[in-house]
C-alpha positions in Angstrom: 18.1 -14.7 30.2 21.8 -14.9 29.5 23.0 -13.1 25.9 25.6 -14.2 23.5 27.0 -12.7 20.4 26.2 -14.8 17.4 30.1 -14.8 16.7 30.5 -17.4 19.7 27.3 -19.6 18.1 26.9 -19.2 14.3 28.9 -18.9 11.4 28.8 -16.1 8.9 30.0 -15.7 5.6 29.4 -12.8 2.8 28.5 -13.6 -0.8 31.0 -13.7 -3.7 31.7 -10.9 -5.8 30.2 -12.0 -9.2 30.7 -9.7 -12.2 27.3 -8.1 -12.9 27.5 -7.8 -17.0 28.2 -11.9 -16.6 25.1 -12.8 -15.4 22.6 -15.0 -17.6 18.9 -16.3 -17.8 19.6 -19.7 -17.2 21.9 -21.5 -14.4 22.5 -21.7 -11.1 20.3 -18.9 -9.3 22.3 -16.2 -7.2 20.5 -14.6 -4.4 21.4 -11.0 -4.5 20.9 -8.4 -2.0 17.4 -7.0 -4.6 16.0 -10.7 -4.3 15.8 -10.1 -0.4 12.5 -8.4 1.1 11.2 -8.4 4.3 10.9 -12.0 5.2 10.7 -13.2 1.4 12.7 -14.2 -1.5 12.1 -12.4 -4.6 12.2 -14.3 -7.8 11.4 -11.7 -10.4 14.6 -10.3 -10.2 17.2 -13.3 -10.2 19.8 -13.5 -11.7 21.7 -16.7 -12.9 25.4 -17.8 -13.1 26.5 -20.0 -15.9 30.5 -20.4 -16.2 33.1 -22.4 -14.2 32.8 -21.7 -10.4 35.1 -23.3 -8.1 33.9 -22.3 -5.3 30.5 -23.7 -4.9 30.8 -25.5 -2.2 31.9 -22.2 -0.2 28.9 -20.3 -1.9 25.7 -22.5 -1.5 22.9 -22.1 0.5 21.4 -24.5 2.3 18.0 -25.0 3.7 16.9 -22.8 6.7 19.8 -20.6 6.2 19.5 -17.2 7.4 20.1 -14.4 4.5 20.6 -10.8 5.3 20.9 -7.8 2.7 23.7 -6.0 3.8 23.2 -2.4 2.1 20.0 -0.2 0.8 17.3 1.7 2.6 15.8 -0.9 4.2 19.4 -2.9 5.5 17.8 -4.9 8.9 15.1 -5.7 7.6 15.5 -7.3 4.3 16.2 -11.1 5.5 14.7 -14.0 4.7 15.1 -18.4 5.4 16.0 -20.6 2.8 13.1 -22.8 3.0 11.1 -24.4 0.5 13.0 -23.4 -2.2 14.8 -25.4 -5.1 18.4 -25.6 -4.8 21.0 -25.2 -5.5 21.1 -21.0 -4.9 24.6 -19.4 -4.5 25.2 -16.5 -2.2 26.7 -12.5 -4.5 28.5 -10.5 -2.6 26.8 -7.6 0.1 24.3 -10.6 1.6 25.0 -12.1 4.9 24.6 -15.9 5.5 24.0 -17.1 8.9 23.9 -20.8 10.2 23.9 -21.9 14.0 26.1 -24.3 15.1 25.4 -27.4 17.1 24.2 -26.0 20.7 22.1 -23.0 18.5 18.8 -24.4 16.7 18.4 -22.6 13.3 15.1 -21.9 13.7 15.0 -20.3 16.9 17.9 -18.4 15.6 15.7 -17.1 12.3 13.2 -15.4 15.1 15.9 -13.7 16.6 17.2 -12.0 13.9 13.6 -12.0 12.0 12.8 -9.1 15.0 12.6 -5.6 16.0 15.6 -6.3 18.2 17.9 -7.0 15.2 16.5 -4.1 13.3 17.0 -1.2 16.0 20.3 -2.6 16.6 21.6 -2.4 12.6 19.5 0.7 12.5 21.7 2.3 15.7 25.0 0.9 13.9 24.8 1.4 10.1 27.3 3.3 8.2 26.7 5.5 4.7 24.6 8.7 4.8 23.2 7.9 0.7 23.4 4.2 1.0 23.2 2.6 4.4 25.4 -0.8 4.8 26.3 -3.2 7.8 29.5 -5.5 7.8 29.6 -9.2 8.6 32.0 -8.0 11.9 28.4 -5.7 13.5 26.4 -8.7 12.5 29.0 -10.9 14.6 28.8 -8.7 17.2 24.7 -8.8 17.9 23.3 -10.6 20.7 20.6 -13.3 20.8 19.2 -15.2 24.4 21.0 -18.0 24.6 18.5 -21.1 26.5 19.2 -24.1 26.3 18.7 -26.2 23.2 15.3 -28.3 24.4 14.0 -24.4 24.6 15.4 -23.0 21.8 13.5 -25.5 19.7 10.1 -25.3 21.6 10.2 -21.7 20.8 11.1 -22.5 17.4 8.3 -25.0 16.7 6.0 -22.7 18.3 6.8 -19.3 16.5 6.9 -21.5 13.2 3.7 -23.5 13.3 2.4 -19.8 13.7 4.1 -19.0 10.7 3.0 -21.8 8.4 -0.6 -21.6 9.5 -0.4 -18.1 7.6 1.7 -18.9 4.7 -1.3 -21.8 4.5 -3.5 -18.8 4.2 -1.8 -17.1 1.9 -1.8 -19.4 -0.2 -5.3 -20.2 -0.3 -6.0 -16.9 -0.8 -3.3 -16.8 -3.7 -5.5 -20.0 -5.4 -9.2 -18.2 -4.2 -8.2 -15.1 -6.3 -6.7 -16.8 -9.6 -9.7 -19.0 -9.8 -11.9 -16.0 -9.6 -9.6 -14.0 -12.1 -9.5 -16.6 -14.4 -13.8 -17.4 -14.3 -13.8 -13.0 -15.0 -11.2 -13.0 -17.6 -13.5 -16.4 -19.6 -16.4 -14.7 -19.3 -15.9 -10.9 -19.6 -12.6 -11.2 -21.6 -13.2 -14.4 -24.0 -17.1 -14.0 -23.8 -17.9 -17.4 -23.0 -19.8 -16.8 -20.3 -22.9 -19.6 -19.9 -25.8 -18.7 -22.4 -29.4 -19.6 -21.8 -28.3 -23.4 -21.8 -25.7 -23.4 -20.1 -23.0 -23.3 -23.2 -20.2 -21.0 -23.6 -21.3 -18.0 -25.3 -19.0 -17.5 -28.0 -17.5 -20.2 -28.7 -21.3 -21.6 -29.0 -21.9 -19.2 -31.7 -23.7 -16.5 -29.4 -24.0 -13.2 -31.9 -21.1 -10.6 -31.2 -21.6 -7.1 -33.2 -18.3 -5.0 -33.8 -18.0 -1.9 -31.5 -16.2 1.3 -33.4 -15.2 2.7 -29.6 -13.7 -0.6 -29.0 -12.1 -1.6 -32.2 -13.4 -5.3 -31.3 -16.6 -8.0 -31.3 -18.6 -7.7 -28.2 -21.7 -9.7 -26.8 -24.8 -8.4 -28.5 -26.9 -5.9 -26.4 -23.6 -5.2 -24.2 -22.5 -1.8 -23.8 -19.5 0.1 -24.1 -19.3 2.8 -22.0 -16.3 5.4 -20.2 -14.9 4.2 -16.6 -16.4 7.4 -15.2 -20.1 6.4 -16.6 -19.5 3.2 -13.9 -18.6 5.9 -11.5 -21.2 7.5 -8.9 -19.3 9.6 -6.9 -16.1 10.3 -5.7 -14.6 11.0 -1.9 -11.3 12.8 -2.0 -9.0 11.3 1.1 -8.0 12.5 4.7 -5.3 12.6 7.1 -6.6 14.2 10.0 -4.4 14.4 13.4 -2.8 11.9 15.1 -4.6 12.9 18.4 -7.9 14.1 19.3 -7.8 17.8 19.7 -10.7 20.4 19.0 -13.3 19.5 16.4 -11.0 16.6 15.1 -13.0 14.2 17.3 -13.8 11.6 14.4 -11.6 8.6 15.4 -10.6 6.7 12.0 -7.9 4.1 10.3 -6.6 5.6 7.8 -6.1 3.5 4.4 -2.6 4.1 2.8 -0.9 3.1 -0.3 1.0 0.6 1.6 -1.9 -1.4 2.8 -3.6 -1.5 -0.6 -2.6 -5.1 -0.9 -2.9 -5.9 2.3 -6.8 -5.1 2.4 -7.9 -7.5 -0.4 -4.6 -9.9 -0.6 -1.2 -10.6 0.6 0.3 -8.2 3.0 0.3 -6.6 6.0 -1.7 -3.7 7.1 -0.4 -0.9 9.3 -3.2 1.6 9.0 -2.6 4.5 11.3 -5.5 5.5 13.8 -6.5 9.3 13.1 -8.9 11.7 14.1 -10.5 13.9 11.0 -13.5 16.6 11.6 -16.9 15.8 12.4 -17.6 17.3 8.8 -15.4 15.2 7.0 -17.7 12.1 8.3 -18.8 11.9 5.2 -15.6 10.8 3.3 -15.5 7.6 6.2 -16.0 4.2 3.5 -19.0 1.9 2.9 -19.4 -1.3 1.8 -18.9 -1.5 -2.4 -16.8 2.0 -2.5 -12.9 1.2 -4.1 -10.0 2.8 -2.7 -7.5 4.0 -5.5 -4.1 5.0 -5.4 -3.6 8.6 -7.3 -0.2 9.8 -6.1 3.3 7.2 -5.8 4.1 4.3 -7.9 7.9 3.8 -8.8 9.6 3.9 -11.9 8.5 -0.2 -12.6 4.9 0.7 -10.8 2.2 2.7 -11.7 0.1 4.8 -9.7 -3.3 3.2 -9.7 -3.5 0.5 -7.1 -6.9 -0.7 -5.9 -8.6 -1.9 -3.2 -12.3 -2.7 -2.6 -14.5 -2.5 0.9 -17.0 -5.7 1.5 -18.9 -5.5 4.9 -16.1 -8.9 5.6 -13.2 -5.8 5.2 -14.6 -3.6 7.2 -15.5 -6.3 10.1 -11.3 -6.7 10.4 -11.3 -2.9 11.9 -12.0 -1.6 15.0 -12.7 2.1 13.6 -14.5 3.2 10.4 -11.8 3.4 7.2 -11.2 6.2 5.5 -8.0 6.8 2.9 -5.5 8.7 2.8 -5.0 12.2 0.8 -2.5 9.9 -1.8 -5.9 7.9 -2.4 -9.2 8.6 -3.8 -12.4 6.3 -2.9 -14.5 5.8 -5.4 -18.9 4.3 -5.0 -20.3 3.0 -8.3 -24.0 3.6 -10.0 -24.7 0.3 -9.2 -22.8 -2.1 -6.8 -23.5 -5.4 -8.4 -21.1 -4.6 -10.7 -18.4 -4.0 -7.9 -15.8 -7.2 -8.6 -16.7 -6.7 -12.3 -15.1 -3.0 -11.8 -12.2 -4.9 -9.9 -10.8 -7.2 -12.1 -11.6 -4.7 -14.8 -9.3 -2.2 -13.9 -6.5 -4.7 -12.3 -6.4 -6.1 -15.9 -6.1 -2.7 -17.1 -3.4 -2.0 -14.3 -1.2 -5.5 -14.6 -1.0 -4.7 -18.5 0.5 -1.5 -17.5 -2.2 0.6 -19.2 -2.0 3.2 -16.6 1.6 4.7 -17.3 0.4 6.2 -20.2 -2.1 8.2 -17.8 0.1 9.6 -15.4 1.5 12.8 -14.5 4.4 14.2 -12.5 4.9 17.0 -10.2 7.2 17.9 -7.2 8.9 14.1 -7.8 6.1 12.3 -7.3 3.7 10.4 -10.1 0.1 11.1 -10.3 -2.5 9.3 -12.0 -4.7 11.3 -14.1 -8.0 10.1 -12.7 -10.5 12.2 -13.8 -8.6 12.4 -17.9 -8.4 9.3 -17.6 -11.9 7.5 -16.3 -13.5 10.0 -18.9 -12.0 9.4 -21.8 -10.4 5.2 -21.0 -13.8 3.0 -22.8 -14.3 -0.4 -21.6 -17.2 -3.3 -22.5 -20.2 -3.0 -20.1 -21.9 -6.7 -19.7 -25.5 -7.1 -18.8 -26.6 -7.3 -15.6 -28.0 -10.9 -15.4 -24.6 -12.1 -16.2 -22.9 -10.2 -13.6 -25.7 -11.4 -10.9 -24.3 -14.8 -12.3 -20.8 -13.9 -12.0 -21.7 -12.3 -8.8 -22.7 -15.7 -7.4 -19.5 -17.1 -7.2 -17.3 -14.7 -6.6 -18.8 -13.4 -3.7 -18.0 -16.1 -1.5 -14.4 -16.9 -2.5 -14.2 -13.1 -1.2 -15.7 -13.7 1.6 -13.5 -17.0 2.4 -10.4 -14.5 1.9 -11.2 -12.1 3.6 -12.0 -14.7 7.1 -8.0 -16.1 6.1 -7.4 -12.5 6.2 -8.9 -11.9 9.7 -7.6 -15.1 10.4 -4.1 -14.0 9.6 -4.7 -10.5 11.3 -4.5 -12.3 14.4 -2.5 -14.6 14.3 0.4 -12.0 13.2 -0.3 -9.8 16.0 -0.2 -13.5 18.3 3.4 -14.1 16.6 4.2 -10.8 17.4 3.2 -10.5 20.7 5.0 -13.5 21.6 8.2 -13.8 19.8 9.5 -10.8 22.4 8.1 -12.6 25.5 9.4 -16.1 24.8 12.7 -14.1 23.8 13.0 -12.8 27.0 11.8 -15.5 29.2 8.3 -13.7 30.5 6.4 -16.4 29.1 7.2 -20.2 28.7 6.5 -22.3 26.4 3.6 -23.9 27.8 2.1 -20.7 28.3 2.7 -19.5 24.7 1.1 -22.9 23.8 -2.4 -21.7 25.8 -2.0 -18.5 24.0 -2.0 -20.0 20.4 -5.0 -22.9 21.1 -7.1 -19.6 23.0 -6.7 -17.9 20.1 -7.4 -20.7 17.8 -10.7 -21.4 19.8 -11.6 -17.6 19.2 -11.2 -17.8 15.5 -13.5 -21.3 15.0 
């Protein structure tokens, strides 16, 4: 399939160089080259502009524009589409804007840049040995197939309806999880959990007693106890080898940091496949153990991350799970109280308790588990209201974690086709059959 460089078929301009210290709260929102992940817009970090500009018109973004960050560690890969978005959003200087022009359709041209192609080729040409960069001239100068338009968009719809049917599923899951965070926090946080008829406990007038440990009311015949008196056992992590070779035999995925959110929410997971001793079969996860993160974080993230194994997770792999050695999995006294322990300790986490437990050597933060789950107290419900709570939450996990199968596949579909409808091996019609095979699969 013939190649052209996107100089002959798009237009690219760089961002304006806004002063820094004259940013504000309110305005028009700039997208800078920290609001740019991989494949998303950030919103946490924007920054507004709110004095004369005369220059808007040069600056704005416009829907289904292409935006590239064009310096940092991860330079290639931190692009993203206008799309869906509230406008308007003005372009800072060091991002990229791409737009095709009338015999390139915009879409089609997001997929070729949203590829490994695009990264390996800024990967082979970046400059800076501390801070990597790219100009606008290397991003002129990359190559994209060029077929004609009819195809172009084809491969565009198809690629995109793949896309949508898992931001659909992210979403979903988005909704699933704050409607079960918000029933835990009611009942386990405000205590209003439904008494013997059905009322809200507290705010019925159920009897709360005052708990020294606590400083607080809780429920009547409630416990308080330590994080560690939840704990059973603990099952330090594994890295193994990468390849079968004397008594490393036992063939795993190993859980990482980086697929923490990816197990139980949003995100991919790249787990790699090792081998760990026939021994160490006994650190492979069950259903009900946690998987926490002891050794990472940044400076604006605490160690601590969880994750939790349901028979639904463990039915996405191919090979048992085990974590790594930056992790620790964790199997409570009793598993009932499994999501209770979840949304527990992601309050705890999301409030930023867990800086104050944390501890630092070689560079690298570590959580103080075992200080930490000895000596942190926490509210201990009874166990009929956790069968309750139980009830419901079991399913909206259970409905995530099918989207996340879901999602699974259809990634690696997306994946798997974007190169071959790139380079002409498959057809449209073909990659079509593909996508309603694998929809038939997953109903």
């Amino acid at each position: 399939m013939e190649l052209i460089r996107l100089k002959n078929i798009t237009s690219i301009l760089t961002g304006f160089p806004f002063k820094s210290n004259l940013y504000s709260e309110k305005g028009i929102r700039v997208i800078r080259g920290e609001n740019i992940t991989e494949g998303k817009l950030r919103w946490d970090t924007i920054k507004c502009w709110n004095l004369p500009f005369d220059k808007m018109d040069y600056y704005s973004l416009r829907n289904d524009d292409i935006v590239i960050g064009m310096d940092g560690s991860k330079v290639g890969k931190n692009k993203a589409r206008i799309k869906n978005v509230d406008l308007p959003l003005i372009l800072a200087q060091r991002v990229a804007c791409i737009r095709a022009n009338k015999t390139l359709n915009q879409i089609f041209l997001y997929y070729c840049i949203n590829n490994i192609r695009f990264e390996e080729y800024v990967f082979r040409i970046q400059t800076g040995s501390s801070i990597p960069h790219i100009s606008k001239n290397q991003i002129e100068e990359f190559s994209i197939p060029f077929p004609n338009f009819q195809t172009q968009s084809w491969i565009g719809k198809v690629l995109s309806d793949l896309d949508a049917k898992i931001e659909l599923n992210n979403r979903i899951n988005s909704e699933l999880e704050a409607m079960a965070k918000t029933l835990y926090d009611y009942w386990f946080v405000q205590f209003d959990f439904p008494n013997e008829q059905g009322k809200p406990y507290k705010s019925s007038g159920g009897k709360m007693v005052f708990s020294k440990e606590l400083k607080r009311e809780v429920p009547d015949g409630w416990e308080v106890k330590t994080i560690s008196e939840w704990i059973k056992k603990d099952k330090s992590g594994d890295w193994g080898k990468e390849t079968r070779e004397g008594n490393y035999t036992q063939k795993v995925s190993c859980i990482r940091g980086a697929d923490l959110n990816g197990l139980n929410g949003n995100g991919q997971i790249k787990s790699p496949t090792r081998f760990i001793l026939e021994q160490n079969s006994h650190k492979i996860l069950e259903e009900a153990d946690l998987i926490v993160e002891i050794s990472g974080g940044s400076p604006t993230q605490s160690t601590g991350r969880l994750a939790f194994i349901t028979e639904e997770t463990l039915n996405r792999f191919e090979n048992p799970l085990i974590c790594s050695n930056f992790c620790k999995a964790v199997t409570l006294n009793d598993k009932n109280y499994l999501f209770n322990f979840v949304y527990q300790w992601n309050s705890l986490y999301d409030n930023d308790i867990l800086f104050g437990w944390e501890g630092k050597t070689s560079g690298i933060k570590n959580l103080l588990f075992e200080s930490f789950t000895t000596k942190y107290k926490t509210v201990y419900p009874k166990s009929d209201i956790v069968d309750k709570f139980n009830a419901i939450v079991k399913p909206i996990h259970i409905k995530k974690q099918k989207n996340l199968l879901e999602t699974q596949h259809l990634t690696t579909l997306r994946d798997w086709l974007l190169p071959m409808l790139m380079n002409g091996q498959l057809s449209v019609g073909e990659a079509e059959k593909e996508v309603l095979n694998n929809a038939g699969k997953q109903s």
